[in-house]
VOMILO-418342 format. One record per residue (C-alpha): residue in one letter; x, z, y. Coordinates in steps of 0.001 Angstrom, whole numbers, padded with zeros to 6 digits, always signed. Each point is the difference from the previous one (the first is absolute). Example, Ala and Ser with C-alpha at 12.3 -4.5 7.8 and 13.67 -1.06 7.14 Angstrom:
# residues 2
A+012300+007800-004500/S+001370-000660+003440/
***
This chain:
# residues 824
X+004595-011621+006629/X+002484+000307-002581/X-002012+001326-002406/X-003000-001859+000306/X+002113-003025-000612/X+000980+001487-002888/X-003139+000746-001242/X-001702-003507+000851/X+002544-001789-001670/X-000066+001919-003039/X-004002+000113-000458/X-001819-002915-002249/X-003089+000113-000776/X-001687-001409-003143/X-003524+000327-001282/X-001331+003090-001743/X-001180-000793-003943/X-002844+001660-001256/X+000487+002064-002853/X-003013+000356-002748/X-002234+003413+000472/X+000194+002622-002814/X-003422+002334+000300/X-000574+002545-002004/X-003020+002259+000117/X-002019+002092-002362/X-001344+003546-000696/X+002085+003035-000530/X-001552+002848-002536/X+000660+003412-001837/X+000599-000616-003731/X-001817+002752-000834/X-002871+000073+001620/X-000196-003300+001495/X-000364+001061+003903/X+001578-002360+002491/X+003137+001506+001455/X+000463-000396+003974/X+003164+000148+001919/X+002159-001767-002876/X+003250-001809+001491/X+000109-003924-001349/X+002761-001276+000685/X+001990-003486-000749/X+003367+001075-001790/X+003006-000610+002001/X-001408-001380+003503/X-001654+002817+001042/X-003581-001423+001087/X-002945+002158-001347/X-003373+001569+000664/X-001925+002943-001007/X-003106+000481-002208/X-003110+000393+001847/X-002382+003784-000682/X-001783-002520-002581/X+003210-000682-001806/X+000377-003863+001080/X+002884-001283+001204/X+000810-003760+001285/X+004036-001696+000771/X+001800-002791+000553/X+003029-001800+000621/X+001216-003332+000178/X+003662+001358-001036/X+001037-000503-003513/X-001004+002886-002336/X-000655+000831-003352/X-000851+003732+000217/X-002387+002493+001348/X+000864+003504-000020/X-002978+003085+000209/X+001043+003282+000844/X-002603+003093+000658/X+000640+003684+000932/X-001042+002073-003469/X-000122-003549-002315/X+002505-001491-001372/X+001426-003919+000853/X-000604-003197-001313/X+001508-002996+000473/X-001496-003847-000479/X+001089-003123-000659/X-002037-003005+002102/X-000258-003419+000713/X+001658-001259+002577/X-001585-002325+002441/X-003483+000664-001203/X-002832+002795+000540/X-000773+001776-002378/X-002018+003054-000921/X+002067+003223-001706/X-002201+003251-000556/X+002287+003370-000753/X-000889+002982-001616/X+002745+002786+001239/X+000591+003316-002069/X-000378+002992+001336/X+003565+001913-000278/X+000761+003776+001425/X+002713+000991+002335/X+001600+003286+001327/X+000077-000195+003722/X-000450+002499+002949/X-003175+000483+001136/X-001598-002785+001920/X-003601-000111+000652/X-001221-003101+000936/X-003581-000312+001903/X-002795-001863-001812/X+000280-003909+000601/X+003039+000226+001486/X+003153-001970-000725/X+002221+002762-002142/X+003033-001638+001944/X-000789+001695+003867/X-000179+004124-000918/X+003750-000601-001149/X+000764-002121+003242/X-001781+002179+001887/X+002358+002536-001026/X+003135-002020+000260/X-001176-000227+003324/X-000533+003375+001008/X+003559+001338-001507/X+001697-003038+001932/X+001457+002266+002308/X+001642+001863-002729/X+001147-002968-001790/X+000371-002278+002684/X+004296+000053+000343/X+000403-000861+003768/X-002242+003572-000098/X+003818+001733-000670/X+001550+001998+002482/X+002938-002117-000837/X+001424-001845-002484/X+003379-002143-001097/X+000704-002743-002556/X+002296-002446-001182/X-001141-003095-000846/X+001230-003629-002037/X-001599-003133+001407/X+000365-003166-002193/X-001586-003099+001089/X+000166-003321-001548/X-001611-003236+000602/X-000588-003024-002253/X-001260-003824+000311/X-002973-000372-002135/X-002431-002345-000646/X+002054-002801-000508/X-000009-003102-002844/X+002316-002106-001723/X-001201-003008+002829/X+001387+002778+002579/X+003661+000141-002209/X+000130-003867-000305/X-000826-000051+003860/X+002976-002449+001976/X+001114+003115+002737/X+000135+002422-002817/X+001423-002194-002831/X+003883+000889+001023/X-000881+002992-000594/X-000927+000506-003942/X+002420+003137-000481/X-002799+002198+002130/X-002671-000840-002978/X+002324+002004-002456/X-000888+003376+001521/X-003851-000446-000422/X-001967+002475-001573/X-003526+000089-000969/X-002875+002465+000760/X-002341+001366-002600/X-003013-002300+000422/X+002668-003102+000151/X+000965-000168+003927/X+003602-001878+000249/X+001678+002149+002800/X+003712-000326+001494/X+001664+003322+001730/X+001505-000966+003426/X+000009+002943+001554/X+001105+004132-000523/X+000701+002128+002325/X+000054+003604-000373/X+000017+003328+002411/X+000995+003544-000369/X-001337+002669+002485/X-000387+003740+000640/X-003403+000945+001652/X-001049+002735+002073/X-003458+000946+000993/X-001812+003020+002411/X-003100+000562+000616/X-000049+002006+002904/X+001237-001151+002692/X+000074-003463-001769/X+002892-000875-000685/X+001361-002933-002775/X+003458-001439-000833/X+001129-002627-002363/X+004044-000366-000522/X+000703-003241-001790/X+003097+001098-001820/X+000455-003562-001982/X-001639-003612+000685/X+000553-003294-001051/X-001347-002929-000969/X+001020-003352-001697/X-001276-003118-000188/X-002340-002917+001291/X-001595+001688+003305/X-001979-003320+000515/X-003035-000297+002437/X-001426+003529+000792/X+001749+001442-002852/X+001815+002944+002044/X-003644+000680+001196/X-001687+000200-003021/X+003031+002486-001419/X-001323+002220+002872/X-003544-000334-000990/X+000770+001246-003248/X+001308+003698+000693/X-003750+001030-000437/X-000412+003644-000509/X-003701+000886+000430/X-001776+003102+000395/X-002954-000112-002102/X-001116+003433+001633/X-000227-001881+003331/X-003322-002001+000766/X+001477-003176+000145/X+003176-001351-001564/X+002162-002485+002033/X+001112-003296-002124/X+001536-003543+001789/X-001662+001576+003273/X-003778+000217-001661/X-001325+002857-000279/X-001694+000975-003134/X-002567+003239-000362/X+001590+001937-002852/X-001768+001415-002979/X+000206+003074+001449/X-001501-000758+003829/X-002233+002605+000815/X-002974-002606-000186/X+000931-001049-003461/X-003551-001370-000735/X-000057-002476+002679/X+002778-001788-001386/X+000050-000225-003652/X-001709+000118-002987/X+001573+003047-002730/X-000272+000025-003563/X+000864+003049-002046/X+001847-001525-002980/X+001732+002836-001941/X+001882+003561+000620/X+003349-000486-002152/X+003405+002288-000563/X+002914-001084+002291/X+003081+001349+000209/X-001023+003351-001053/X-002932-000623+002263/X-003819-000330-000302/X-001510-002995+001993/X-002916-001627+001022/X+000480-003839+000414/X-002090-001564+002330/X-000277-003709+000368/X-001205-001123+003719/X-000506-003610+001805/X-001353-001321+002662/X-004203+000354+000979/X+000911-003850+001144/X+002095-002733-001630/X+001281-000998+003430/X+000736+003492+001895/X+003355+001364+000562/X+000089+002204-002618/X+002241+000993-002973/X-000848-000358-004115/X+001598+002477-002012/X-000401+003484-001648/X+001414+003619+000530/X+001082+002704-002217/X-001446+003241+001556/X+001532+003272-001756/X-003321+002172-000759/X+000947+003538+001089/X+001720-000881+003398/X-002160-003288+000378/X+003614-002011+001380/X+000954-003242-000889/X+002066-000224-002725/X+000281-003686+000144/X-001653-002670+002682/X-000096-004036-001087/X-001515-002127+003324/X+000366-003346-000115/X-001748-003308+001968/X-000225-003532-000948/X-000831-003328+001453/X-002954+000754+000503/X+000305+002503+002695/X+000772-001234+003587/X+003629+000128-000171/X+002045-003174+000869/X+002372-001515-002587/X-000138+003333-002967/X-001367-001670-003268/X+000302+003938-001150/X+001402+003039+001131/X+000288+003138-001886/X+001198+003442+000533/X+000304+003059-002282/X+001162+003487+001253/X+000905+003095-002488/X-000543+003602+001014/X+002200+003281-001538/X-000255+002907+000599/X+003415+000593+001354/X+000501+003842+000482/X-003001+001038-002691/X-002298-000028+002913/X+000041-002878+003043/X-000375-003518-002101/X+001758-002334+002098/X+000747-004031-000785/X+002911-000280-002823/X-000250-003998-000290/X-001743-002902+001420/X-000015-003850-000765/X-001654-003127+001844/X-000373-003483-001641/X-001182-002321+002428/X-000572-003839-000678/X+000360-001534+003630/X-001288-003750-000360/X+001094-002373+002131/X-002008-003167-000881/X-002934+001112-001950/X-001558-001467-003298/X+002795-002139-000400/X+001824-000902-003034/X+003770-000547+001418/X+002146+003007+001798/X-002697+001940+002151/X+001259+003508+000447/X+002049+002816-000838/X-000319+003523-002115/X+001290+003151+002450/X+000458+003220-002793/X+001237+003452+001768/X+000729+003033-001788/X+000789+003306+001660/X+000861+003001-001513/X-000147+003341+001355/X+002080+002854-000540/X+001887+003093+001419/X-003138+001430+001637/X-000067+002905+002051/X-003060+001629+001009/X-001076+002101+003182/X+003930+000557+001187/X+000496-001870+003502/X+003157-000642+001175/X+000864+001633+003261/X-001281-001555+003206/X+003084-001847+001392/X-000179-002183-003345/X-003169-001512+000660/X+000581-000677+003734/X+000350-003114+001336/X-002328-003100+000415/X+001918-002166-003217/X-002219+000571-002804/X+001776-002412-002144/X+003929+000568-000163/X+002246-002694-001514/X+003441+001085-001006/X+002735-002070+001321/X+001187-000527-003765/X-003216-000355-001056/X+000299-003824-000746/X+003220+000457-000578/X-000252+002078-003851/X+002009-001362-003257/X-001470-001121-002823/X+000835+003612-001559/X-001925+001736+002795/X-002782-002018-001452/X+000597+000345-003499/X-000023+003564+000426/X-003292+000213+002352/X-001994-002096-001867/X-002296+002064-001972/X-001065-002730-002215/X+002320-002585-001104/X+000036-003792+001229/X-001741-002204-002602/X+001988-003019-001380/X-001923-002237+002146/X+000974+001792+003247/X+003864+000410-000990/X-000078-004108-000807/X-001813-000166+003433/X+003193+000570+002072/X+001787-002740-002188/X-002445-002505+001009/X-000401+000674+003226/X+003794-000309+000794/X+000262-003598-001850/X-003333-001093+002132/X+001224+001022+003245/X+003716-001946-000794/X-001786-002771-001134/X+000670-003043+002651/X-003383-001740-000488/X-002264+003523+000505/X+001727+000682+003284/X-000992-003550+000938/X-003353+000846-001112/X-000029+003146+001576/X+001209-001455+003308/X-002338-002864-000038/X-003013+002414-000484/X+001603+002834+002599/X+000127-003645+002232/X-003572-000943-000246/X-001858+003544+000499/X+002280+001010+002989/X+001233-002639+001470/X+004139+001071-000172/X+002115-002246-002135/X+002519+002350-001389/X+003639-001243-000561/X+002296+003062-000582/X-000366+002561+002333/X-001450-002566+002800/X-003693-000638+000348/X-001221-003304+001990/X-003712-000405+001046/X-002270+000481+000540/X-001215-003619-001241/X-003361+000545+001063/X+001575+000330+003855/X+002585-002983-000499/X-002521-002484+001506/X-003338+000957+002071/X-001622-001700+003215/X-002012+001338+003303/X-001166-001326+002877/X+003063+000586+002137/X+003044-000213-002330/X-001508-002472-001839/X+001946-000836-003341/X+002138+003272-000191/X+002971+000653-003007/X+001613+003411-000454/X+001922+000971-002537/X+001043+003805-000626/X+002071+002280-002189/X+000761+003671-001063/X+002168+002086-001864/X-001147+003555-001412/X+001430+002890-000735/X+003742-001517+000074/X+002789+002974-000673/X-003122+002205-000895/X-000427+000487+003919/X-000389-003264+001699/X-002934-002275+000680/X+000331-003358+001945/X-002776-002828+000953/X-000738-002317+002516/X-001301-003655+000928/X+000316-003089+001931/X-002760-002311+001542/X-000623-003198+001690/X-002991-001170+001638/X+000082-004083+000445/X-002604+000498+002584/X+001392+002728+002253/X+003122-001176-001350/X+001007+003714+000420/X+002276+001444-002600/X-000768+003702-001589/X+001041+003038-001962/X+000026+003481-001530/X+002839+002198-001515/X-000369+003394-000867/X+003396+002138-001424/X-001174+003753-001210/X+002342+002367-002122/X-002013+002733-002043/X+002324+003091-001128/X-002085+001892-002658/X-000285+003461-000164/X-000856+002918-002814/X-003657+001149-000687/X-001503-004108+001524/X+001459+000435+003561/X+001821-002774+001976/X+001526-000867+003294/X-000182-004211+000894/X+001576-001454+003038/X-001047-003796+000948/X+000480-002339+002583/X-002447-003059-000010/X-000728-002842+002501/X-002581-002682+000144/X-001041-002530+001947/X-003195-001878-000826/X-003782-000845+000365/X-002252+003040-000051/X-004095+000154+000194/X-000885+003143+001616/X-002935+002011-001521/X+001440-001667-003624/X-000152+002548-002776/X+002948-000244-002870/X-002312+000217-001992/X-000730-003574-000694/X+002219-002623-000566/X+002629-000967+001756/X-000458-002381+003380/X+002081-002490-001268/X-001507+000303-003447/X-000170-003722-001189/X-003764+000843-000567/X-000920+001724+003311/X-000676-003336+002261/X-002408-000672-003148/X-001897+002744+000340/X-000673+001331+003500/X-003337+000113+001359/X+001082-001512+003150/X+002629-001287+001693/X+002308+002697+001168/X+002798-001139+003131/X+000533+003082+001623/X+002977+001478-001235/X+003121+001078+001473/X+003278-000096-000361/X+001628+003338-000839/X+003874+001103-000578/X+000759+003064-000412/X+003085+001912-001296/X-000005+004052-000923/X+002005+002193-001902/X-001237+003276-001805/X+000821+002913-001958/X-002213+000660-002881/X-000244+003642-001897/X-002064+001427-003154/X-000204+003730-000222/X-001766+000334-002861/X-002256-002210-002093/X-002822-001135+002043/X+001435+000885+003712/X+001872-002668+002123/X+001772-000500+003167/X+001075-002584+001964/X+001599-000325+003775/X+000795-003119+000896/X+001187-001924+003991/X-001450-003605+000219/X+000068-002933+002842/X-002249-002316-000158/X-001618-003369+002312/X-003340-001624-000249/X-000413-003499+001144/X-003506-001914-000093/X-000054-002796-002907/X-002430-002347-000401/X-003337+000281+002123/X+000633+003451+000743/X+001288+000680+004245/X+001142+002876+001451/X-001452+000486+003593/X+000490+002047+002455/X-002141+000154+002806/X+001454+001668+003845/X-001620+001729+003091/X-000880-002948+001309/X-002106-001780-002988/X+003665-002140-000556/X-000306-000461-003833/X+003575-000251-001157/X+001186-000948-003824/X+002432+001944-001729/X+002632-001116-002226/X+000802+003223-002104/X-000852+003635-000202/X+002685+002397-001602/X+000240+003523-001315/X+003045+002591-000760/X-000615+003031-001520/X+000137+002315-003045/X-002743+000609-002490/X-000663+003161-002372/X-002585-000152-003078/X-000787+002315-002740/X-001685-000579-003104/X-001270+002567-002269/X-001749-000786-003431/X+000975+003162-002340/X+001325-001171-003264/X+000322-003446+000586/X+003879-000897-001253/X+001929-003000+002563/X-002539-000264+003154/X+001224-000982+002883/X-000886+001424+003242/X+000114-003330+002028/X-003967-000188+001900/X-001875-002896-001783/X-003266-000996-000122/X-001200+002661-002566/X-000322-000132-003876/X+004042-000212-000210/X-001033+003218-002653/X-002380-001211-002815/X-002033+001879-002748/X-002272+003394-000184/X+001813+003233+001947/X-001402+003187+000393/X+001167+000319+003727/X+000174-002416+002915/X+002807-002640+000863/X+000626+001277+003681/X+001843-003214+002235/X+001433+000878+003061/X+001512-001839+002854/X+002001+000748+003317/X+001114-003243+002068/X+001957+000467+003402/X+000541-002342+002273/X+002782+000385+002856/X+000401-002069+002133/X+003576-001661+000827/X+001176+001253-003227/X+001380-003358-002081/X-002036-002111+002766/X-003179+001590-000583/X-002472-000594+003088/X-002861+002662-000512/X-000120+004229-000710/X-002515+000600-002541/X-001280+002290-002634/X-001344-000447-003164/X-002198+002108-002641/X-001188-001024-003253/X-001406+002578-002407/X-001873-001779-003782/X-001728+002481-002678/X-000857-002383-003191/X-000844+000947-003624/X-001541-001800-002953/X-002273+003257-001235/X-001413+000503-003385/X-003675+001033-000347/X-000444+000493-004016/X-003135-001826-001227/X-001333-001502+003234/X+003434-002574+000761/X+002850+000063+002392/X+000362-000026+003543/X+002777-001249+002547/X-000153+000938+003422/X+002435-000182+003126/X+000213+001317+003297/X+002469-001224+002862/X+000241+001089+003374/X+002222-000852+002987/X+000530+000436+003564/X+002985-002060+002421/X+000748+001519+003268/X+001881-002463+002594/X-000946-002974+001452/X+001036-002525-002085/X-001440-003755-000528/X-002339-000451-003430/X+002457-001404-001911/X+001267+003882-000357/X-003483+001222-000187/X-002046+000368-002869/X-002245-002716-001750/X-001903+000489-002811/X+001078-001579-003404/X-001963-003193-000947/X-000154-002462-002153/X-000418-003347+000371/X-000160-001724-003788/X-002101-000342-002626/X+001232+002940-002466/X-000724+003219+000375/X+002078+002663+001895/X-001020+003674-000404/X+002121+001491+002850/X-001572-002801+002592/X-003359-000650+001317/X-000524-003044-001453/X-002889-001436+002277/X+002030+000561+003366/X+002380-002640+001531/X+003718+000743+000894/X+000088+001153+003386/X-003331+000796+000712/X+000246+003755+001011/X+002933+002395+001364/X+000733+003606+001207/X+002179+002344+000902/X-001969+003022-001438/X-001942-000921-003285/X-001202+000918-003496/X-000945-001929-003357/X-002021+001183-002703/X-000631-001614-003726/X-001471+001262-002985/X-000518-001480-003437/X-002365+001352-002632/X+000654-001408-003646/X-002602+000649-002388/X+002669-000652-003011/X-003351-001492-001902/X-002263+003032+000475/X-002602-002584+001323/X+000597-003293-001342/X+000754+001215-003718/X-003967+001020-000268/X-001395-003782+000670/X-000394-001852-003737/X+002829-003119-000742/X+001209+001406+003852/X+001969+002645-002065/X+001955-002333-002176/X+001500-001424+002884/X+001379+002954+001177/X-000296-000241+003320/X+000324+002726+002764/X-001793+000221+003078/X+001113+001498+003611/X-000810+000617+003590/X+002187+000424+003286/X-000295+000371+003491/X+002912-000400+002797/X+000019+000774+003507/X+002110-000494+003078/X-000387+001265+003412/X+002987+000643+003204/X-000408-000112+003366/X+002720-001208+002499/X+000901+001912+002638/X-000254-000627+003685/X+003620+000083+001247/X+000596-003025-002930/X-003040-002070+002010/X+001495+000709+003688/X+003403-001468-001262/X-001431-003490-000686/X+001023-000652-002821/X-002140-003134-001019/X-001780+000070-003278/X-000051-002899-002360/X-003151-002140-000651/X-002890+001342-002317/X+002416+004019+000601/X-001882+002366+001402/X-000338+003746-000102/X-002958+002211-001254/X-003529+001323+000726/X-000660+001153-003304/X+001000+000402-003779/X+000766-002808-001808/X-001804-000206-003403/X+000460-001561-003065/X-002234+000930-003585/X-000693-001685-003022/X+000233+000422-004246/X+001883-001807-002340/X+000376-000350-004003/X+003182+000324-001479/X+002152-000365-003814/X-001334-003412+000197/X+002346-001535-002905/X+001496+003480+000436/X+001757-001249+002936/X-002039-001279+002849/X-002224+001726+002895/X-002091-001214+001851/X-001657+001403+003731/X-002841-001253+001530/X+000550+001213+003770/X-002127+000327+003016/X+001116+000075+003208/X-002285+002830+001831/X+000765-000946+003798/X+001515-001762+002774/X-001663-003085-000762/X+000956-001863+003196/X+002898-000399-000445/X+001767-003551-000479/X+000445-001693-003502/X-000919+002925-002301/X-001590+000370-003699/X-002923+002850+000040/X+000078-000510-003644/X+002271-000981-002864/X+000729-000163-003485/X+003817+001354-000623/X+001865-000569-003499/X+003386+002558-001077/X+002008+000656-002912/X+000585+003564-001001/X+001393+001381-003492/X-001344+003177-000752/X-001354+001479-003629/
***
């Protein structure tokens, strides 16, 4: 919720100008004798958007970026460059000399683009060129990362927040085509890394990491999004969680469009260079051009880089460039790579609307085919932190840097450390941190969450609460906790929760906890929406909702880690149920008496698991599912035991329960992204359906992905059960082909959920009364639909049907659901 906050807040949208249209066009010829000249690369100088001479030498481009030259380049002619208009069309005919080269053989078949017999055999010597083809290999590698403010104008430096702040402006710099940008940010990372084949195997120890200054909204994320390494010998190359068909996929045709531009001497090195973009402005595809080396046909050097125009949330332009060597005389392996990426924030606007990210790695120490012995690659912990990794002097990094600091990024530090003292940013900062979460911080102490200090319902009516926490006091300790008052129950509640986390080496951790709460609870809620006593939520249910109860609860567990990815947690509880609201508990006897009950209770211990394989800080605690976001290449497997015993801290029932949940957010190349979950459960004992399961529902008017969203609270529950969803995201396979559709950017999806448990017959014998509109099941319960999504880059919305069970009481077989979701 956090982060959507924090995303909503910061978006503004303004309108999009309308640049004038350079278009050039004209006829391409042979000097000498005058014959048109087909497959000739045109391209704009210094944007990158071109085209390719037709077989009768015409060729046709435009822009509406500003330019002022257009470059031709032919295999066996030499180049010519031309000054035009811009703004205007305008007609430019070329005559091209032919010029000779000395280059290994290449035969190229009649009318065919000179460009695909060399990637054709790039291709087929990919598996001797391809690196992760190695036996084994090992590196050391220098990670610098730095990001800067750009973007911004002399309104944005007079602007009242930032005015007390006029010693930042002394450390701007300014790009080469006259961007103002401010560093905020460095950090940099050393590692050692270790790769096998066969049986895979890969290990990265981080030997040095740090980072300094302003880790604003999402900054810490986009610092991981950076460490891009791709493969270029793979068919598709992974950036910000697209997925992008490399130069080199094994369909190369399908995707782009190749020019052969030139074979030149590099490093010692004869190379073809190949220019390549997209068959369509829209797809997800890279611009850019390789360096293939002409005898072994490897890359030698890869540019790929996307702009606004592809379908990639808030990158004005991203750019990488990787550099091959051949390291031992033989195996060519990466030496260096950089990444500039322009991430935009508010786009087409003239004041502050993004940020530069620039990474440089360099490679070195490599050893070829020598693996290490088996016990070195064991264990699950791919990525190893040393305990003083964070910890390394300034002469550790003098010494590991294997390029200096500029004079920018040493001044960086300075400013940082006068912003951060500075008594009017950290009211700023607070103000802002305020706003977007909802925690007022004052020292150490947080208070909030405002958005909970007033709300209203049916029963409490006019409700106040007021909460606070404490985190990560003495390095170990965590403290929150609440109070409420309802002025119509005139009932007085709470929460605290006291944990103590006791890190260990290589990301494990033990965590004890004690926590106790006693408060309103809608069963069949998921946590995935906002809170119940949200100021907003009596604003925007679909109906009014009075059957609650009133839960309290107290537990205390033991929480381990064992390696990155792979938690524990054991934990004894006691907890009560009363009926709030409308909501009875009945109880019916042998002789049709129909009794009501006052309370239910429950003692017990609970064990869960959680396993999501290289996912740092998880916790194992069973939630409703997606506690584990972004793309992973294996399942996150959720389990759950539950024991009840009776007599044990005033417990009244024995009972078992089971909960096992497989989810994953799966990538799928070209054709999208899917997310799909699976849950199943079974309760043995005969317990009343407060301790049985209901399926989660939701019952306002946004969107909840981990709820059926058509059915009522309360409408179904089981003992034994299963639930079902899948989503299919078309990332804007579909949507990007429809004219003017395509500059919207908008991505289209489809889902189905299902529900279906059954309710044993020793639960129906005990008589345990259901409530109104409750029943149990004769059938699946369905739910389908589509949606279209990156609306303003941050809103979804699903249309949703509601497949069956349509006598039931006060239901919706159909409705239109809104959500927020950042995503690139």
């Amino acid at each position: 919720m956090t982060k959507r906050l924090l995303t909503f807040l910061g978006l503004i949208f303004s309108l999009i100008s309308e640049a004038q249209v350079t278009e050039v066009n004209g006829v391409i010829t042979d000097k000498a004798t005058g014959d048109p000249i087909p497959f000739v690369s045109v391209v704009f100088e210094g944007i990158g958007i071109g085209s390719m001479s037709d077989t009768a030498g015409h060729y046709s481009i435009q822009t509406k970026k500003q330019v002022g030259t257009v470059i031709f380049s032919s295999m066996g002619y030499g180049g010519k460059s031309i000054k035009v208009e811009p703004g205007t069309a305008q007609t430019v005919n070329i005559q091209l000399t032919s010029k000779h080269y000395n280059l290994a053989e290449i035969v190229v078949r009649p009318g065919e683009n000179a460009a695909w017999e060399i990637l054709r055999r790039a291709i087929a010597n990919k598996p001797q060129n391809n690196p992760e083809k190695r036996d084994a290999y090992a590196y050391n590698v220098y990670h610098k990362i730095r990001f800067d403010l750009n973007h911004f104008t002399e309104k944005l430096k007079r602007n009242l927040f930032l005015r007390p702040f006029d010693f930042i402006w002394e450390n701007v710099d300014t790009t080469e085509d006259g961007v103002s940008y401010l560093p905020i940010l460095l950090a940099e990372k050393t590692s050692e890394v270790y790769f096998r084949k066969s049986p895979p195997a890969f290990k990265e120890n981080i030997i040095g990491n740090r980072a300094k200054g302003l880790e604003g909204p999402r900054i810490v994320e986009f610092i991981e999004d950076m460490y891009v390494h791709p493969n270029v010998y793979d068919n598709y190359v992974v950036i910000l969680e697209k997925s992008f068909p490399s130069p080199l996929n094994d369909n190369y045709q399908k995707n782009y469009r190749f020019y052969l531009v030139d074979s030149l001497m590099v490093d010692g090195h004869q190379c073809y260079k190949i220019f390549f973009k997209p068959r369509h402005r829209s797809d997800l595809a890279f611009t850019g051009e390789m360096l293939i080396e002409d005898s072994s046909y490897a890359v030698k050097q890869v540019d790929l880089s996307f702009s606004i125009e592809a379908n990639v949330n808030f990158v004005r332009n991203y750019w990488v460039r990787q550099k091959y060597a051949q390291v031992d005389g033989k195996h060519w392996m990466v030496s260096g790579s950089e990444v500039l990426a322009d991430f935009t924030v508010v786009e087409n606007s003239s004041e502050l609307t993004g940020f530069f990210g620039r990474k440089t790695s360099l490679f070195t120490n490599y050893s070829i085919n020598n693996p290490k012995e088996e016990q070195f690659y064991s264990g699950v912990d791919h990525i190893v932190m040393a305990d003083s990794a964070d910890k390394r002097s300034e002469d550790y990094w003098v010494g590991a840097r294997l390029e200096p600091l500029t004079q920018k990024e040493k001044e960086l530090f300075t400013m940082i450390d006068s912003l951060e003292s500075h008594p009017k940013f950290i009211l700023l900062k607070n103000t802002v941190k305020t706003l977007v979460t909802g925690w007022m911080p004052i020292k150490s102490l947080q208070l909030g969450d405002i958005y909970t200090f007033y709300s209203y319902n049916d029963t409490e009516k006019s409700r106040i609460k007021l909460g606070f926490k404490f985190e990560e006091l003495f390095n170990v300790m965590n403290l929150a906790g609440y109070g409420a008052y309802g002025f119509g129950d005139e009932k007085f509640k709470y929460f605290g929760h006291l944990n103590f986390k006791f890190k260990g080496p290589q990301n494990r951790y033990n965590k004890i906890g004690i926590r106790g709460q006693s408060d309103i609870n809608q069963l069949g809620r998921s946590s995935h929406i906002i809170e119940l006593d949200h100021v907003l939520t009596s604003f925007i249910r679909t109906a009014p909702i009075n059957k609650r109860t009133l839960t309290s609860s107290y537990s205390a567990y033991f929480e381990r880690q064992w390696f990155t990815g792979l938690a524990t947690r054991v934990s004894g509880f006691s907890e009560s149920v009363e009926p709030y609201g409308n909501m009875a508990f009945v109880e019916t006897d042998n002789t049709g008496k129909q009794d009501s009950i006052s309370s239910y209770s429950m003692g017990g211990f609970d064990v869960s698991v959680k396993l999501a394989i290289g996912e740092p800080g998880i916790s194992a605690e069973y939630g409703d599912g997606g506690e584990v976001a972004g793309i992973h290449d294996a399942p996150v497997l959720s389990i759950s035991y539950k024991q009840g015993l009776k007599g044990f801290l005033n417990g009244e029932f024995d009972m078992q329960q089971l909960r096992v949940r497989i989810e994953q957010k799966v990538r799928l190349n070209k054709i999208g992204h899917a997310n799909y979950w699976v849950e199943l459960g079974k309760i043995w004992g005969e317990v009343p359906f407060v301790y049985l399961n209901t399926p989660l529902a939701n019952q306002i008017v946004l969107n909840d992905a981990y709820a059926f969203n058509l059915m009522n609270y309360l409408e179904f529950v089981a003992d034994q059960y299963y639930t079902f969803s899948y989503e299919h995201h078309f990332d804007g396979l579909l949507l990007n082909r429809i004219p003017w559709v395509s500059n919207l950017k908008l991505r289209s999806f489809l889902f189905v959920k299902t529900y279906y448990g059954t309710i044993s017959g020793n639960y129906l014998e005990d008589n345990y009364e259901l409530p109104n509109n409750m029943s149990s099941m004769d059938e699946p319960y369905y739910e389908a639909g589509f949606g279209i999504e990156n609306i303003f880059k941050i809103a979804r919305i699903d249309f949703s049907w509601r497949l069956n069970y349509h006598g039931k009481e006060d239901i919706y077989l159909f409705m239109v659901k809104p959500s927020f979701v950042f995503s690139f």
